[in-house]
N, C-alpha and C positions, 0 to 999 in steps of 0.2 A: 504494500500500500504506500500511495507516493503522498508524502506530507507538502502542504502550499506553506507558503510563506509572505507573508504582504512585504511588500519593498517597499522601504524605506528612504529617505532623502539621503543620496551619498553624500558627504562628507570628505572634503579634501584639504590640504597641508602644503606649504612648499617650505624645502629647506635647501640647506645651500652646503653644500660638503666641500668642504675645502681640505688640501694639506699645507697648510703653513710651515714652513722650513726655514731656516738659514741654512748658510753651506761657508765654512773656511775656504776661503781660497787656495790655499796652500804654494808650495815652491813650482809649480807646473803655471796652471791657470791664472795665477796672481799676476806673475811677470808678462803670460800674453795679452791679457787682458790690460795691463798696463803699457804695453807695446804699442799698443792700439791708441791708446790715450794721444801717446805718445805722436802714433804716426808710421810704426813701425808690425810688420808682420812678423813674428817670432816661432818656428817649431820643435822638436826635440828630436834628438839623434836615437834612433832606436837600431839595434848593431848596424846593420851598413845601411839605414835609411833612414829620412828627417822625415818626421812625421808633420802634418799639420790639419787642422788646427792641433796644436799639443796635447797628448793624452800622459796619463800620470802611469797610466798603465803598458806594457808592451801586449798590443792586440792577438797577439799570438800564443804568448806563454801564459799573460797573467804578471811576470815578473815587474819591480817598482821600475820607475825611470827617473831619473834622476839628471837633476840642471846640472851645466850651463845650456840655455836652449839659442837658438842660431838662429841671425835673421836670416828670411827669404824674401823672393820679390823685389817691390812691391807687383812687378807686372805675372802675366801669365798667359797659360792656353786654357780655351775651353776645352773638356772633353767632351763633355755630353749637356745636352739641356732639354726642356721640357719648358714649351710657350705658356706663357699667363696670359688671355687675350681681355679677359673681363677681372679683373684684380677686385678683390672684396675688402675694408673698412684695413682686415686686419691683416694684409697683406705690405712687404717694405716699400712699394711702388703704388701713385696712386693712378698708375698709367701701363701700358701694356706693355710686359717687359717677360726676362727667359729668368726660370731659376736654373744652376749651370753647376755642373762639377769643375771647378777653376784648380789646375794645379798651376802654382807657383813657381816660377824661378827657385833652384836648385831644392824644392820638396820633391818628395818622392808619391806623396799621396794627395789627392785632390780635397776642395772644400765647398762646402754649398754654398754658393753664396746669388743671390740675383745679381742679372747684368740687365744693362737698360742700354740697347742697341737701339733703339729708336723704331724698330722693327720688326716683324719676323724675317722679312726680306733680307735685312744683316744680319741676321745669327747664325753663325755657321758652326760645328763642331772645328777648332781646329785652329780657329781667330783669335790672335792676342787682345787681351785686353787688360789694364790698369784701375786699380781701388780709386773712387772717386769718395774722398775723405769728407765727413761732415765738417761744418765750420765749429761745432762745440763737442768736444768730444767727452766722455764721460770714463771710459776705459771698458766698453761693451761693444758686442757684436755686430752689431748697427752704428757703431764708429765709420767702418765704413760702409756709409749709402747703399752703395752698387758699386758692381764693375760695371766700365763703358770699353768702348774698341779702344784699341793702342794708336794712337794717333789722328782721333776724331771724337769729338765730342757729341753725346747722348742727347 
């Protein structure tokens, strides 16, 4: 025998869950982050290859890494990228632009970073392009804007 049940007015709630954290910077991330401040791209020698952005860690073993870390750049190649055509509030560009694996001058590993070619037209796998630096920097990842092509302006 099947029991009814009158329904009732649902009832609802919103919350907001967050993880709030701090994080020490420590002897890795402190100094590239301060690089950046600075004006400078910084990554760390891991056995026969500089890594970047710098990791605290060697991606392979697990083993610590340990400074002095090394500047690179500032220019570079694209290796690969993926077109933004309609950019949303919370995207670094508020204009149609490629986010790109940018490897650097004497790094060994690539960094994500947006490039703002003016184009899809201009973005090619393989094109140099140079950090176009903000004018107030803070010592954060968004220190620099975007990459733009190596000798043309965005």
């Amino acid at each position: 025998m099947c029991s009814t049940r009158a329904v009732t007015e649902l009832q609802a709630t919103t919350h907001t869950i967050e993880f709030p954290y701090t994080r020490t910077l420590g002897p890795v991330i402190g100094p590239f982050l301060t690089g950046l401040r600075d004006g400078r791209i910084l990554g760390i020698r891991c056995r026969d290859r500089v890594l970047v952005p710098p990791q605290e860690y060697d991606p392979e073993t697990g083993d610590a890494l340990e400074p002095p870390l090394v500047e690179v750049g500032p220019a570079g190649t694209v290796e690969t990228w993926a077109w933004v055509s309609e950019p949303t509030r919370k995207h670094p560009l508020d204009r149609p632009f490629a986010f790109a694996l940018v490897k650097l001058d004497g790094a060994d590993t690539a960094m994500v970073h947006a490039v703002d070619a003016g184009s899809i037209d201009a973005m090619r796998t393989g094109m140099r392009v140079t950090p176009r630096w903000r004018a107030e920097r803070k010592g954060r990842i968004d220190d620099i804007e975007c990459f733009v092509p190596e000798g043309g302006a965005a």
